[in-house]
TIVOKOL-957838 format. One line per field, with one value per atom (N, C-alpha, C): residue number from 0; residue in three letters; x, y, z. Coordinates in steps of 0.05 Angstrom, whole numbers, plus 32768, in hexadecimal, padded with zeros to 4 digits. Last residue first. Example, Ala and Ser with C-alpha at 12.3 -4.5 7.8 and 13.67 -1.06 7.14 Angstrom:
i: [1_1_1_0_0_0]
aa: [SER_SER_SER_ALA_ALA_ALA]
east: [8101_8111_8102_8108_80F6_8108]
north: [7FD3_7FEB_8001_7F8E_7FA6_7FBE]
up: [808E_808F_809D_809C_809C_809C]
***
This chain:
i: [121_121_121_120_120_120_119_119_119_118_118_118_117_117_117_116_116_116_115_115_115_114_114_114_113_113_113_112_112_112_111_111_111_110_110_110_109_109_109_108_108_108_107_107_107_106_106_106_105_105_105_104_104_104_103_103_103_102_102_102_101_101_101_100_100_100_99_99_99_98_98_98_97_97_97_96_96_96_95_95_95_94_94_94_93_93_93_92_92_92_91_91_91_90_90_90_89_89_89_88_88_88_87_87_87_86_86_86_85_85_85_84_84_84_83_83_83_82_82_82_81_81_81_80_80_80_79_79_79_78_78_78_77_77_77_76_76_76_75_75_75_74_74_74_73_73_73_72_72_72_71_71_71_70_70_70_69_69_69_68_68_68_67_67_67_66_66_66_65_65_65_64_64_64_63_63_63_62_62_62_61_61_61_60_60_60_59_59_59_58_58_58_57_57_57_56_56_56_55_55_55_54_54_54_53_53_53_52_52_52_51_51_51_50_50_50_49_49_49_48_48_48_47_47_47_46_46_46_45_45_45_44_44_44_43_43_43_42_42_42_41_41_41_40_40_40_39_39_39_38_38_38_37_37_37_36_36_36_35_35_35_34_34_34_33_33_33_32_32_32_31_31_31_30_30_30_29_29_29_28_28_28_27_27_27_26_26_26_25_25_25_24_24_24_23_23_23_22_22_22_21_21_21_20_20_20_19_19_19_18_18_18_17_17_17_16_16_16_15_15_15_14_14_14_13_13_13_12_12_12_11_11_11_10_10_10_9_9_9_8_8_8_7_7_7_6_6_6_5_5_5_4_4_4_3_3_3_2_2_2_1_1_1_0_0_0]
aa: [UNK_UNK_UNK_UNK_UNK_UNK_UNK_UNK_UNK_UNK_UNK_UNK_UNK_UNK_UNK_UNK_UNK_UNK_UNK_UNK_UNK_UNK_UNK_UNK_UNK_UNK_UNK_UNK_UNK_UNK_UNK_UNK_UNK_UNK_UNK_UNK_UNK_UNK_UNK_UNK_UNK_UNK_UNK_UNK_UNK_UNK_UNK_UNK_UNK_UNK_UNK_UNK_UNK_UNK_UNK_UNK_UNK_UNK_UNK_UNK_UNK_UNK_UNK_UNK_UNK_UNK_UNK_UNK_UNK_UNK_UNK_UNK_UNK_UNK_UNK_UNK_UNK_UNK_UNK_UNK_UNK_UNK_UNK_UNK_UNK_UNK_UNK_UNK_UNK_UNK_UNK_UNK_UNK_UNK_UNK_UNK_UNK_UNK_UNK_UNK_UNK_UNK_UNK_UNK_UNK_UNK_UNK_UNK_UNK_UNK_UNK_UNK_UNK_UNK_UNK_UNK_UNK_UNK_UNK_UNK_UNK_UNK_UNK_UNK_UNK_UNK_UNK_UNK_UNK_UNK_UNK_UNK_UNK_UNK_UNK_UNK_UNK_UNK_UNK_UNK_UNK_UNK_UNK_UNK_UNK_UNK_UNK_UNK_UNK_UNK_UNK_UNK_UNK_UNK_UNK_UNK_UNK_UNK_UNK_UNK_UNK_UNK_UNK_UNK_UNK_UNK_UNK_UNK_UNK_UNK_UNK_UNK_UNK_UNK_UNK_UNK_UNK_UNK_UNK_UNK_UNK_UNK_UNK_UNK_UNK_UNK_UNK_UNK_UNK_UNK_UNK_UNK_UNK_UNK_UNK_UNK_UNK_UNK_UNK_UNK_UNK_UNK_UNK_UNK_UNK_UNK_UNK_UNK_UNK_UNK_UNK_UNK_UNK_UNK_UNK_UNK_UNK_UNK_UNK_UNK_UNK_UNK_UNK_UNK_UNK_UNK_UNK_UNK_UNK_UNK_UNK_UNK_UNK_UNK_UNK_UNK_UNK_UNK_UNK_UNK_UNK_UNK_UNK_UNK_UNK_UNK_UNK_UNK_UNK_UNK_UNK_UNK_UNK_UNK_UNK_UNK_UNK_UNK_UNK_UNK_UNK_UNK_UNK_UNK_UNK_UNK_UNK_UNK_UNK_UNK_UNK_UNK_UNK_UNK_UNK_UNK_UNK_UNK_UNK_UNK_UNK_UNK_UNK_UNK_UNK_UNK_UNK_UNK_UNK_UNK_UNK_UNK_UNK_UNK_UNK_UNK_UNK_UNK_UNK_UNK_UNK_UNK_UNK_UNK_UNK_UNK_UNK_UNK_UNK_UNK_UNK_UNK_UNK_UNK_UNK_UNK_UNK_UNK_UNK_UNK_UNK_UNK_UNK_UNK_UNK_UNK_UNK_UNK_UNK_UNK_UNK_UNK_UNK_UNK_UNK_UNK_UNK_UNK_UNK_UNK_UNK_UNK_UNK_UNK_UNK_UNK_UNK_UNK_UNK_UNK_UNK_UNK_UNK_UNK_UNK_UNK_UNK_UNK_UNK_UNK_UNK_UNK_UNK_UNK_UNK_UNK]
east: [8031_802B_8043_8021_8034_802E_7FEE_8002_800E_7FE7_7FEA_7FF8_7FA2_7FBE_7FC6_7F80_7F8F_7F9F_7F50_7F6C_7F6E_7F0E_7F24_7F40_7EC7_7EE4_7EF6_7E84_7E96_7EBF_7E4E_7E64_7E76_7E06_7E17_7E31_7DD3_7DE4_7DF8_7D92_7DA7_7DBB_7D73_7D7E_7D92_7D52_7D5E_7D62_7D52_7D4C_7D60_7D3B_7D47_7D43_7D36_7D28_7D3D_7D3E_7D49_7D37_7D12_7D17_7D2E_7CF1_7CE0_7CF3_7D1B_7D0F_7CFA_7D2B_7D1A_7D14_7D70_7D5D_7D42_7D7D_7D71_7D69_7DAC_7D96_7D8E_7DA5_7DB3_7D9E_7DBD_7DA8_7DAF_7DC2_7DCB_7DB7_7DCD_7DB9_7DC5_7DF5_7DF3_7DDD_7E1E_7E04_7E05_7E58_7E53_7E37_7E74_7E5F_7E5B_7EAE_7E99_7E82_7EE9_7EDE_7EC3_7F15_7EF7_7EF5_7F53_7F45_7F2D_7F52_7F4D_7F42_7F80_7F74_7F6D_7FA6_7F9C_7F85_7FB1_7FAE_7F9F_7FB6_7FCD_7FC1_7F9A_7FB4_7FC4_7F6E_7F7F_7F94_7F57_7F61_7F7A_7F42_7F5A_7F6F_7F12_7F2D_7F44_7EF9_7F06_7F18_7EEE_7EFE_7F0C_7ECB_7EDE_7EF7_7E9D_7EAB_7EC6_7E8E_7E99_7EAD_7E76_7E8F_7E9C_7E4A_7E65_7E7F_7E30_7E39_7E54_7E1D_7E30_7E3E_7E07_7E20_7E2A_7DD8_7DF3_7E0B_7DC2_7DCB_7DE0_7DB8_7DCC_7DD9_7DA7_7D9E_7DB9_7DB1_7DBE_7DB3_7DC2_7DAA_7DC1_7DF5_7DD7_7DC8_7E35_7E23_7E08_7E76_7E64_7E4A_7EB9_7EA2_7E8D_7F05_7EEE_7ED2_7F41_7F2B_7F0F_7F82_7F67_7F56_7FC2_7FB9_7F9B_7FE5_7FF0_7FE0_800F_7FF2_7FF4_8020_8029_8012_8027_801D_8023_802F_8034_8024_7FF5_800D_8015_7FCB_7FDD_7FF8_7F98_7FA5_7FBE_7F78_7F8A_7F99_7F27_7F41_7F5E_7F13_7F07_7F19_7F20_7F2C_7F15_7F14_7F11_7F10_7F45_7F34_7F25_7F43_7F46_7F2B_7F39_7F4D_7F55_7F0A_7F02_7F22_7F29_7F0B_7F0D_7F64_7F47_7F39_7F9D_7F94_7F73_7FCF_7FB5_7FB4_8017_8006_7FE6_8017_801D_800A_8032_8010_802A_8043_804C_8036_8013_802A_8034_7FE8_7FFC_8011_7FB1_7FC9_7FE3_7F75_7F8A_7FAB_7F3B_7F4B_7F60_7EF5_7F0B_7F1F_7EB0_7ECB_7EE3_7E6B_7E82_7EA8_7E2A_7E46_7E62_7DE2_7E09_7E19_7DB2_7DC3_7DE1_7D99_7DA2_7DB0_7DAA_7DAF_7DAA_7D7E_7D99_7DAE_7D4C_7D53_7D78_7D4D_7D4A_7D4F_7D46_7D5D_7D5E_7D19_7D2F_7D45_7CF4_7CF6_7D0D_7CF3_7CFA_7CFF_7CEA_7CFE_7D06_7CB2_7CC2_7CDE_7C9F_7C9C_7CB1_7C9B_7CAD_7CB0]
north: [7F9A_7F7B_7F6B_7FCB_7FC4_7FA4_7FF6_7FE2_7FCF_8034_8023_800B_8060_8051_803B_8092_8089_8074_80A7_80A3_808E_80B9_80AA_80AF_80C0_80CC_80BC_80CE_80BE_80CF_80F6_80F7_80DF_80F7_80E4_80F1_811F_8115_8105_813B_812F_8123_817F_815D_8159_81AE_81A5_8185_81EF_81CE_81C9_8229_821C_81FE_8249_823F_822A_8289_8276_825E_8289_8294_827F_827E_8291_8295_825A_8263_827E_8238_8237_823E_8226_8246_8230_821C_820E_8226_8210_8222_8216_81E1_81E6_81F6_81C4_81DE_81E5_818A_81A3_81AF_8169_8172_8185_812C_8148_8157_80F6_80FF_811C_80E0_80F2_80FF_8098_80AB_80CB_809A_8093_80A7_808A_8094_8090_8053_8060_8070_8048_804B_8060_8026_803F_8031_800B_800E_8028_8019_8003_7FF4_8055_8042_802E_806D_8058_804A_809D_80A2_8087_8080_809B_809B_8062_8053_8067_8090_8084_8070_808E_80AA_809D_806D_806B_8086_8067_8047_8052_8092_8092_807D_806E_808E_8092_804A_8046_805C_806A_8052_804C_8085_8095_807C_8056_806F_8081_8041_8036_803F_806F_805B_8050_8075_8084_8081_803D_803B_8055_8042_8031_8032_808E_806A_8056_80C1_80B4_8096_80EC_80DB_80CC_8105_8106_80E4_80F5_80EA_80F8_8101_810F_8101_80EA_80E5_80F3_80EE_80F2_80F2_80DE_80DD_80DC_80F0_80F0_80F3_80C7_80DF_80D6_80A1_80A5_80C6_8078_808B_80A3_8035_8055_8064_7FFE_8012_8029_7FC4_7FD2_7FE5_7F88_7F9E_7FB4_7F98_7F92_7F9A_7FD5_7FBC_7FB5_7FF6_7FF4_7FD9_7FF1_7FE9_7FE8_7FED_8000_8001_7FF7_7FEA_7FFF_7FE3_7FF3_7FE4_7FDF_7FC7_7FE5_7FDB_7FF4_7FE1_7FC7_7FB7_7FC6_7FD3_7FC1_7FB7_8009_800F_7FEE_7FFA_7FF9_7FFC_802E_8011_8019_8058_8051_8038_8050_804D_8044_8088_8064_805D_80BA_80AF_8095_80C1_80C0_80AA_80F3_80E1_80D9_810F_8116_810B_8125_8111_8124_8120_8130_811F_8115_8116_812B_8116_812B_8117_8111_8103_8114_8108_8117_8108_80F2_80F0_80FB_80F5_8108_80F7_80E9_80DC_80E3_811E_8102_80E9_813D_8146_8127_8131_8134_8130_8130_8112_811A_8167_8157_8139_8180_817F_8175_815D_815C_8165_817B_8161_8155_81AE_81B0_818E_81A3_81B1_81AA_819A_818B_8193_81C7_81AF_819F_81ED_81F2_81D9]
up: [7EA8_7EA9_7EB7_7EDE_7EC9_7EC1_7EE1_7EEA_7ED3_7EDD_7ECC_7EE1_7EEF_7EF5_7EDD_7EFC_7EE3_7EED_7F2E_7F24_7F12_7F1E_7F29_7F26_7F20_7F18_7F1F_7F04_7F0B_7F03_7F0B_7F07_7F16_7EF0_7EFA_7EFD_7EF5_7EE7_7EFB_7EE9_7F08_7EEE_7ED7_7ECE_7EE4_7EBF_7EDA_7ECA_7E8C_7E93_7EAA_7E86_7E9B_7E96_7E4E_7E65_7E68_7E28_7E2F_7E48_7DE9_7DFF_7E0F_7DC5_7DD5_7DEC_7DB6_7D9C_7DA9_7DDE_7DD3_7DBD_7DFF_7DED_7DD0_7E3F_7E25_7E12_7E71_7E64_7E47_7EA1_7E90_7E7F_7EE2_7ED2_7EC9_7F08_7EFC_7EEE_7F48_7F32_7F1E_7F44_7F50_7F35_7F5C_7F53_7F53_7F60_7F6C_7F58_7F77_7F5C_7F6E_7F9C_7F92_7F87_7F6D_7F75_7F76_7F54_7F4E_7F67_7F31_7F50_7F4B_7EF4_7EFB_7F1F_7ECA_7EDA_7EE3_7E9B_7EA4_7EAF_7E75_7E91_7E88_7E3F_7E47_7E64_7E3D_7E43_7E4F_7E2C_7E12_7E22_7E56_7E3F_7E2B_7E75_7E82_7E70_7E4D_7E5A_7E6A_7E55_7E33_7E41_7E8B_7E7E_7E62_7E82_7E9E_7E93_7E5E_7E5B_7E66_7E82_7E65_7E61_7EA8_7EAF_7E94_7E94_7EA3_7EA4_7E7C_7E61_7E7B_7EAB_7E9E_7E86_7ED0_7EDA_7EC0_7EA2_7EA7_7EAF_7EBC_7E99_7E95_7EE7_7EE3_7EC9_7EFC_7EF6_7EF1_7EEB_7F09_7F0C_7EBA_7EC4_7EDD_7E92_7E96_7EA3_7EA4_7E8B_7E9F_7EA2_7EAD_7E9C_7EB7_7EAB_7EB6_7EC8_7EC8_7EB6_7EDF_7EC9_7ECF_7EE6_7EF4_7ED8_7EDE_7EE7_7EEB_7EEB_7ED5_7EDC_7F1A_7F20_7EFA_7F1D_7F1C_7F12_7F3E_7F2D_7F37_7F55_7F53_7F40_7F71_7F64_7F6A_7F90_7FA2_7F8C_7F88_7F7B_7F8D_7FA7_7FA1_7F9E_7FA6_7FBF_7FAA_7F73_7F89_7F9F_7F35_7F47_7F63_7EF0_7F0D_7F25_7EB5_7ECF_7EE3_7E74_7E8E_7EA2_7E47_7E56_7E68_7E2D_7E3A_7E4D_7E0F_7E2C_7E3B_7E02_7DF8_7E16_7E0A_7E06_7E03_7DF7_7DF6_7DF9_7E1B_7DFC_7E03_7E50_7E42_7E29_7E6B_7E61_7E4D_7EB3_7E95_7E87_7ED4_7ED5_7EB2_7ECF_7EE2_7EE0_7EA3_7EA5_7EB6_7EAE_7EAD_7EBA_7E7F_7E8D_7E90_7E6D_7E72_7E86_7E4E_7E64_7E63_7E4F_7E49_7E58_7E2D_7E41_7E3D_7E26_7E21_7E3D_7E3F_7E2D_7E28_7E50_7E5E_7E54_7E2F_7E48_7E56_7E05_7DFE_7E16_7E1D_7E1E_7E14_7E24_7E48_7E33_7DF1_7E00_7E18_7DE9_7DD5_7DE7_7E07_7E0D_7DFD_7DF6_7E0B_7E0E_7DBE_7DC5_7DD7_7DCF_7DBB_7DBD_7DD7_7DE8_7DDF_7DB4_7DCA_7DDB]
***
């Protein structure tokens, strides 16, 4: 049961998830490394494409960087450029586990990063 229980707390800190939602007109995929983040609104022009979001296990730097990756390859599927960051929103969660004797409660802090989608134009 031990074994189990420590299998699903390293799974749960390692997973990263991502979801967007496209508001505006989506532009041909580009690669994770050519989506800039922006924290102050670029002086260009741009158009707001939609909202992307990342959820990764754990609140250290190494999640910061599996959620930022993540956040960069969702805004990449629908064509942006750039992303305006929101700031990190930590938060504990509790997720059920089935043992084999049963369900038990695992607790884990996780990371959520989010933003707006934008494309500026070259």
């Amino acid at each position: 049961m031990k074994k189990i229980f420590l299998l699903a707390l390293l799974a749960m800190v390692g997973c990263v998830s991502g979801s967007h939602i496209v508001t505006g007109k989506i532009h041909p995929a580009i690669s994770v490394e050519a989506v800039k983040i922006y924290i102050e609104p670029p002086t260009n022009n741009f158009e707001k494409i939609g909202v992307v979001t990342a959820t990764t296990g754990g609140v250290n730097q190494m999640a910061m960087d599996r959620a930022l990756n993540e956040i960069k390859s969702q805004a990449g599927q629908i064509g942006a450029n750039g992303i305006f960051l929101t700031p990190p929103n930590n938060q504990q969660t509790t997720t059920m586990i089935y043992t084999g004797y049963g369900f038990v409660p695992v607790q884990g802090d996780q990371t959520v990063l989010s933003g707006t989608a934008i494309f500026i134009a070259p």
